[in-house]
N, C-alpha and C positions, 0 to 999 in steps of 0.2 A: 542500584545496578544500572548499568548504561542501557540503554533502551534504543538507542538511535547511532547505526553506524554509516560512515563513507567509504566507497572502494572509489579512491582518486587516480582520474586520468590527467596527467598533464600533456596540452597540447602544445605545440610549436608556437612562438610567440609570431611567428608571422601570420594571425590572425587583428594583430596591433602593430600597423607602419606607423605610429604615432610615437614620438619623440617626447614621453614626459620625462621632466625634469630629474623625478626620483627614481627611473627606471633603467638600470643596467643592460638594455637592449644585448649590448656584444658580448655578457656574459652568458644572458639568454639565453641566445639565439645558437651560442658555441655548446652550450650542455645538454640543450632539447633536441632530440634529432626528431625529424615528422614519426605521427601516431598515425596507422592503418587501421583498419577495421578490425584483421585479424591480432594486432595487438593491445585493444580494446578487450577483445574477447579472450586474451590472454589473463589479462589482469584480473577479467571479471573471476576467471579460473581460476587464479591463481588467491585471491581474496577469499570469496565464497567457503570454503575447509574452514578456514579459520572463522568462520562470522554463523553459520551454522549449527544448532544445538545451544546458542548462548541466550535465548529467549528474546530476543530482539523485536521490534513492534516494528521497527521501518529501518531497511536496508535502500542507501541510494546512492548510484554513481553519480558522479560530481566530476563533469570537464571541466578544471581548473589550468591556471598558467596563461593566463592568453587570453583574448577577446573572440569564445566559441561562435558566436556570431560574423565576425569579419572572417573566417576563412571563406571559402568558395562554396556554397548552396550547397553545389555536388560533390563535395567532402564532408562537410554538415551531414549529410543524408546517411552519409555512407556509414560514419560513426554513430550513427540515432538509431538507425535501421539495427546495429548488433545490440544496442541498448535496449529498445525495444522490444526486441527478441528472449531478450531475458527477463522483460517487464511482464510480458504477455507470459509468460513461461510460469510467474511468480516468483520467479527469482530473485529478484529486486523488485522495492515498490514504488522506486523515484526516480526521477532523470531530472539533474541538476548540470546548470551551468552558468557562469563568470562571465559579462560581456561588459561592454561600454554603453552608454543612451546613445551617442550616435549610430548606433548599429543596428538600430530596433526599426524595423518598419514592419506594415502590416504581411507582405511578401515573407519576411523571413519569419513572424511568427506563425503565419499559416504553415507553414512549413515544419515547423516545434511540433506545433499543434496534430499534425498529420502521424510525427513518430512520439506521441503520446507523451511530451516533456512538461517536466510539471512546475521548477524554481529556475525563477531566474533572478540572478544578481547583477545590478548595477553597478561597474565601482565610478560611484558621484563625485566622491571626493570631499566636494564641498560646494554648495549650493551659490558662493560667491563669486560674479563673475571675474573681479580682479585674481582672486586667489587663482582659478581655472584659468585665465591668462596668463600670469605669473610662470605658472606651473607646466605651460605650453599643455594642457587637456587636450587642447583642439573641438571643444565641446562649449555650449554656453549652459547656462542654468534652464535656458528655457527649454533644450533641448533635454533636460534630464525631466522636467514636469512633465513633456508629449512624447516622452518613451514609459515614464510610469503610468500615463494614465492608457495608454494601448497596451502596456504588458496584465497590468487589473483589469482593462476591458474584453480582451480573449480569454481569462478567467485563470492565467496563471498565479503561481505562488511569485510574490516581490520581495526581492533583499534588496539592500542597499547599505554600501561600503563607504563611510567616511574617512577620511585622515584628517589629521591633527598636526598644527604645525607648518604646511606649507608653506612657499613667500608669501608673503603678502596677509597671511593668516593672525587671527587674533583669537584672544577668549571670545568678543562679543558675534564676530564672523563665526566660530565653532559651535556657540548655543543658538546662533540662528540657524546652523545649520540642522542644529538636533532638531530644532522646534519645526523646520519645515519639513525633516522627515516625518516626523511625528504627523504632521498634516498629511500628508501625502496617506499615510498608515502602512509600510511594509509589516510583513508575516515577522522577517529577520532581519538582522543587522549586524554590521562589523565595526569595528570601532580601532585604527592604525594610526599608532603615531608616525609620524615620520623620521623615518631612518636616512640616515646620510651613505650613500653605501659610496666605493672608491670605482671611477670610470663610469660617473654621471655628472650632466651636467650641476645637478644640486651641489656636487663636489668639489669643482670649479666655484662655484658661488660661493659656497663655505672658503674654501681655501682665498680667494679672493677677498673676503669679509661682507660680498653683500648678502648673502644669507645667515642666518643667525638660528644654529640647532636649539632646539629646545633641549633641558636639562630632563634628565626623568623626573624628578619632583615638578615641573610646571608641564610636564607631559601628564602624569599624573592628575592633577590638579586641575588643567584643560579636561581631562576625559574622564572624571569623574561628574561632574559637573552637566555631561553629555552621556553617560552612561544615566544617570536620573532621571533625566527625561525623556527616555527612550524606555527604561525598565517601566516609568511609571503610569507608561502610555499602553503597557502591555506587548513593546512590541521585544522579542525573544533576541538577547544580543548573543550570538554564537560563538564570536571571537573577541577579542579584549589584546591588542599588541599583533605582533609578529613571532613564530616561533623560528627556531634557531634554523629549521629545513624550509623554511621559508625567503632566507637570505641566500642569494646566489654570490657566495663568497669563495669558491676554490677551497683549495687545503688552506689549512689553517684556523685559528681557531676565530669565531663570528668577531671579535673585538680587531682583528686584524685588518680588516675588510670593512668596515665604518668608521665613520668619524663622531666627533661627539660626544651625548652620553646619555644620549636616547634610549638606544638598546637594551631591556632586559628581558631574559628572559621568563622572568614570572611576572609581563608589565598587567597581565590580569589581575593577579593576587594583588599587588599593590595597588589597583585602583579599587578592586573591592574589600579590600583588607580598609583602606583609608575610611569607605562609607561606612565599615562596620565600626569603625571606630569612632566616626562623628553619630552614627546614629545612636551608638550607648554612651556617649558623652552627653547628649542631648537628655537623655534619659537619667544619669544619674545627676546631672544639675538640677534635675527637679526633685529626685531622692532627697539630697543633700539640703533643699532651699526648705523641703519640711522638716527636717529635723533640727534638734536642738542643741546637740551635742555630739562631738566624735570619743574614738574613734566608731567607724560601720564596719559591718560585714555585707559585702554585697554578690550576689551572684548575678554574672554574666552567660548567656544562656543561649545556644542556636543547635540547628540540628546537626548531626554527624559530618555532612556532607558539604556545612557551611562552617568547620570548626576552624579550620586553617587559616577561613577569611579572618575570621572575631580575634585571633591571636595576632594573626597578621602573618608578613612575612618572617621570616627567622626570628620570630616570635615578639616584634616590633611593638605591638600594641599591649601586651602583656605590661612590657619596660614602661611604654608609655605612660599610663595608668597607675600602675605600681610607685614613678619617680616623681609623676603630678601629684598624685594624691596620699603622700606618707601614712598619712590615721586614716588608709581604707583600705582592709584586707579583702582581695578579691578574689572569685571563684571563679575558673570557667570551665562550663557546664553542656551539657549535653542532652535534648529533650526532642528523638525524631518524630515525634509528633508535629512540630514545626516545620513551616516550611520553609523553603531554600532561601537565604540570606535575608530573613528575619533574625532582626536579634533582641533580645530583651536585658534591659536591667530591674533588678532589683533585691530588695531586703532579704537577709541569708537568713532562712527558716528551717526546720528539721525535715523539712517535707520538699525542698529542693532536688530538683534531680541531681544524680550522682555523676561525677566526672566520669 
């Protein structure tokens, strides 16, 4: 059962006068009209009925859309101060918000700090200063190290948002990236590939040819590779892709409004569906390298909430398995005693859990 919900505030993007590459500013800016304090306190109203009675451990608004730090102190204030108010109330137990590292100084976290805010997210990008030039950031990398280490020194929660795919990006720029957030140590992480949306300049680039989209399978393939060393550092990845309310695409449907072929909508399930599948490939090569003879019965085994990964997407990994290995009839199983995207192989015995 979900355990942890968001009532999401989107603010006005004119908290970020910065011109990145992959960001639709005129679509923004046309569909965000300014958030007031009283409609802050709408939403929270408006959320709360529904989130209420479901046994939830942590309820927290979340300022997204915008760089919550670049608007103006005395709008900051005024949106915290209703948060607040419902923090102190019990109402909510967190105040979360989306900014940039150049946005960070001791002034504006005192300020945080004052209306009791508790996560803050970075979106980094990527730790590479060509890539963050490329990309028109307006930020260097070093400025992303002396806003994390002020945001862990006033004792707040750290996220940190990378994409995938940029100009100027590579695999060996995207695992240096993981690896120095991993150094760094945020609480949470996001993990985006980069989408080409229509009326940016990335768009221009692509149409032009000097940008070059990445394919979902080496989108994939990039962020699997970075989801590993991020999982395996402990640090909690909350996002995996872009969902489809997350593209500022007008009517019509998400494919209409990109380019590409980056975009999918289940790009999570296929970057963890992929490690479920390298991780019990790994596992039954060494099944197989003991034995002496086929065919096998083998069970494949995760818990409930991890079954969709271990199959895959529209049952991808299943096929996989099934068309690689003809003389191995395979199970897949189900044991919530495990925990989340663990997976096991092994020898099909009468005492196997049941599907």
């Amino acid at each position: 059962m979900k355990k942890h919900a968001i009532i999401p505030v989107f603010i006005p993007h004119k908290g970020c006068p910065n011109d990145c590459v992959f960001c639709n500013q005129k679509a923004i800016t046309a569909r965000t009209a300014d958030v007031s304090p009283e409609d802050v306190r709408n939403i929270i109203e408006q959320y709360l009925p529904t989130l209420t009675g479901r046994g939830l451990e942590t309820i927290e608004l979340a300022f997204f859309g915008g760089s919550f730090t670049g608007i103006p102190i005395e709008e900051q204030s005024a949106l915290l101060k209703v948060a607040q108010e419902y923090k102190q109330a019990g109402k909510i137990d967190k105040i979360h918000m989306s900014t940039r590292p150049d946005y960070i100084t001791p002034e504006i976290l005192d300020n945080l700090k004052r209306f009791d805010a508790d996560t803050i997210e970075l979106g980094v990008q990527s730790f590479d200063d060509e890539v963050l030039a490329k990309s028109n950031r307006g930020h260097t990398a070093s400025q992303v190290y002396k806003a994390c280490d002020l945001i862990k020194d006033y004792g707040f929660e750290l996220g940190i948002q990378l994409m995938i795919g940029l100009p100027g990006d590579s695999l060996q720029k995207c695992i240096y990236s993981a690896k120095e957030t991993v150094k760094i140590g945020p609480s949470i992480a996001r993990l985006y590939p980069t989408i080409v949306l229509d009326d940016t300049a990335l768009y221009d680039m692509y149409k032009a040819g000097t940008y070059h989209a990445l394919t979902t399978e080496e989108a994939v393939d990039i962020t699997k590779e970075m989801y590993r060393i991020l999982a395996n550092a402990g640090i909690n990845i909350i996002r995996v892709g872009l969902k489809s309310t997350d593209l500022i695409s007008g009517s019509g449907s998400d494919s209409d409004h990109t380019q590409g072929h980056t975009y999918h909508p289940a790009f999570r399930q296929l970057v963890e569906g992929e490690i479920a599948r390298e991780d019990l490939e790994q596992q039954l090569a060494r099944i197989i390298s003991n034995e002496h003879s086929l065919p096998l019965h083998i069970d494949f085994i995760c818990s409930g909430v991890s079954f969709s990964n271990m199959i895959g997407n529209s049952g991808c990994n299943k096929k996989y398995f099934r068309n690689r290995y003809p003389d191995i009839t395979f199970n897949f199983k189900i044991d919530d005693n495990l925990p989340r995207n663990r997976f096991f192989a092994k020898k099909a015995t009468n005492n196997s859990p049941k599907p």
